[in-house]
C-alpha positions as CSV (number, residue, x, y, z in Angstrom):
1,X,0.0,0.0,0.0
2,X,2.7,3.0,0.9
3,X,4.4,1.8,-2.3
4,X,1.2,2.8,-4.5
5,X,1.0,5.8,-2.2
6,X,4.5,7.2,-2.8
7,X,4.9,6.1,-6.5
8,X,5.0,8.4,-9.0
9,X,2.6,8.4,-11.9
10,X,4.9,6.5,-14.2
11,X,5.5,3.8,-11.4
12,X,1.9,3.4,-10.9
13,X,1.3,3.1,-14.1
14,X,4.3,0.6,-15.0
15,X,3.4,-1.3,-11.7
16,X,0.2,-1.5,-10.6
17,X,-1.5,-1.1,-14.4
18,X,-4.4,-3.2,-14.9
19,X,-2.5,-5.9,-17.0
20,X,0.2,-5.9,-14.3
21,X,-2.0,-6.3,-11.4
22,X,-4.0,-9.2,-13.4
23,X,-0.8,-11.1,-14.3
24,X,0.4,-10.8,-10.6
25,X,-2.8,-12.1,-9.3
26,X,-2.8,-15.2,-12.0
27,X,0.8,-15.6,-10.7
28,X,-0.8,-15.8,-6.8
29,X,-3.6,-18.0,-7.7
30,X,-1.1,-20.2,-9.9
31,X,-3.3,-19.7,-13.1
32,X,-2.4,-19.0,-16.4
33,X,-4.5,-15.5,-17.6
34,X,-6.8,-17.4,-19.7
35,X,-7.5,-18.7,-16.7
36,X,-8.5,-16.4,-14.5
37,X,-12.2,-16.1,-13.2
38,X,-12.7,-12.7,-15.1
39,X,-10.9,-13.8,-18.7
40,X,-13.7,-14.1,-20.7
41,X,-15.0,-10.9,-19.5
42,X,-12.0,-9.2,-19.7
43,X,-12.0,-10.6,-23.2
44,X,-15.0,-9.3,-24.0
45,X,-14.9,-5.6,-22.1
46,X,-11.6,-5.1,-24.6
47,X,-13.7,-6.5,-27.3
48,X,-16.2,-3.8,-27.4
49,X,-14.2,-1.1,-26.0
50,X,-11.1,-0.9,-27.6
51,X,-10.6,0.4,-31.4
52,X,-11.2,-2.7,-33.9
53,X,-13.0,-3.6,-36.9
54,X,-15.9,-6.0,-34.5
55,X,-18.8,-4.5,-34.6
56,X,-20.4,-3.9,-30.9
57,X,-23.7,-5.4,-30.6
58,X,-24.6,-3.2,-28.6
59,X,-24.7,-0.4,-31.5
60,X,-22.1,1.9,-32.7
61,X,-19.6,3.4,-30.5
62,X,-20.1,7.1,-29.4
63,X,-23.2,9.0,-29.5
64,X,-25.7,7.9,-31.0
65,X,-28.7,8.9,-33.0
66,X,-30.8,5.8,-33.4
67,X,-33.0,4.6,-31.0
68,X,-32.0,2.4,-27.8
69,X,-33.4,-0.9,-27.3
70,X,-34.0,-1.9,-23.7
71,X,-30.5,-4.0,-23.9
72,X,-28.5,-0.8,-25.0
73,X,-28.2,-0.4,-20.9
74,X,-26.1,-3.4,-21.0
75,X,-23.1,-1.0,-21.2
76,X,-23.7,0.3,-17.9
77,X,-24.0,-3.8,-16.3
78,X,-20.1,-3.3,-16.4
79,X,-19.8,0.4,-14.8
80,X,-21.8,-1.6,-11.7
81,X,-19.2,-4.3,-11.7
82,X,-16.5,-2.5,-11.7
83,X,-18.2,-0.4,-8.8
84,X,-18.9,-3.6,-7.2
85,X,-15.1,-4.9,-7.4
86,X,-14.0,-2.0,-6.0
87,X,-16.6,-1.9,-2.9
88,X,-15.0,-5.6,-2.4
89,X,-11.5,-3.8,-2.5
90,X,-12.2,-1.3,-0.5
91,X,-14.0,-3.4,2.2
92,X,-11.2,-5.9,2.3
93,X,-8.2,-3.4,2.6
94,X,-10.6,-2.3,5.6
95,X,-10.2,-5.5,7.3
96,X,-6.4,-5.5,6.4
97,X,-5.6,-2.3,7.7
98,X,-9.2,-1.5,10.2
99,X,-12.2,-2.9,11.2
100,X,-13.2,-6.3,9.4
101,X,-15.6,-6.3,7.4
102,X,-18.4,-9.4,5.6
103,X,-19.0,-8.9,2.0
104,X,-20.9,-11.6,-0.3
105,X,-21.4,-11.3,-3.6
């Protein structure tokens, strides 16, 4: 934790970037990445978000001017998991470093 606290922007980002952090935990867990619980998702979220010829089916990327089916909200079901996973976080460095804390999900 005081290492991430006293980094500098190009250590956090060279050490604690999301592929870094992923490949350590696969390295904890003794799993390959394509492994990992989240790999399919995490496979799919760069997919859909990152600049390629697939085409999202959830509709084009950007703003859009057609109309929004009921499953266009579908792109916020990963905003709440992301919040989610970070609650858990958050909640379990509090029962590192505080009070302990009881989180399903």
């Amino acid at each position: 934790m005081q290492k991430w606290l006293t980094a500098s922007q190009k250590e956090r980002r060279n050490i604690f970037s999301h592929g870094k952090l992923r490949k350590r935990k696969a390295v904890r867990l003794g799993l390959p990445l394509s492994n990992m619980p989240d790999a399919v998702d995490y496979r799919g979220h760069s997919t859909i978000l990152h600049v390629n010829p697939v085409a999202s089916p959830f509709g084009n990327r950007g703003l859009s001017r057609e109309a929004i089916n009921v499953g266009a909200d579908a792109c916020f079901w990963d905003i709440y998991q992301h919040a989610w996973n970070l609650f858990k976080i958050i909640l379990e460095l509090f029962g590192r470093f505080g009070e302990s804390r009881d989180v399903q999900g």
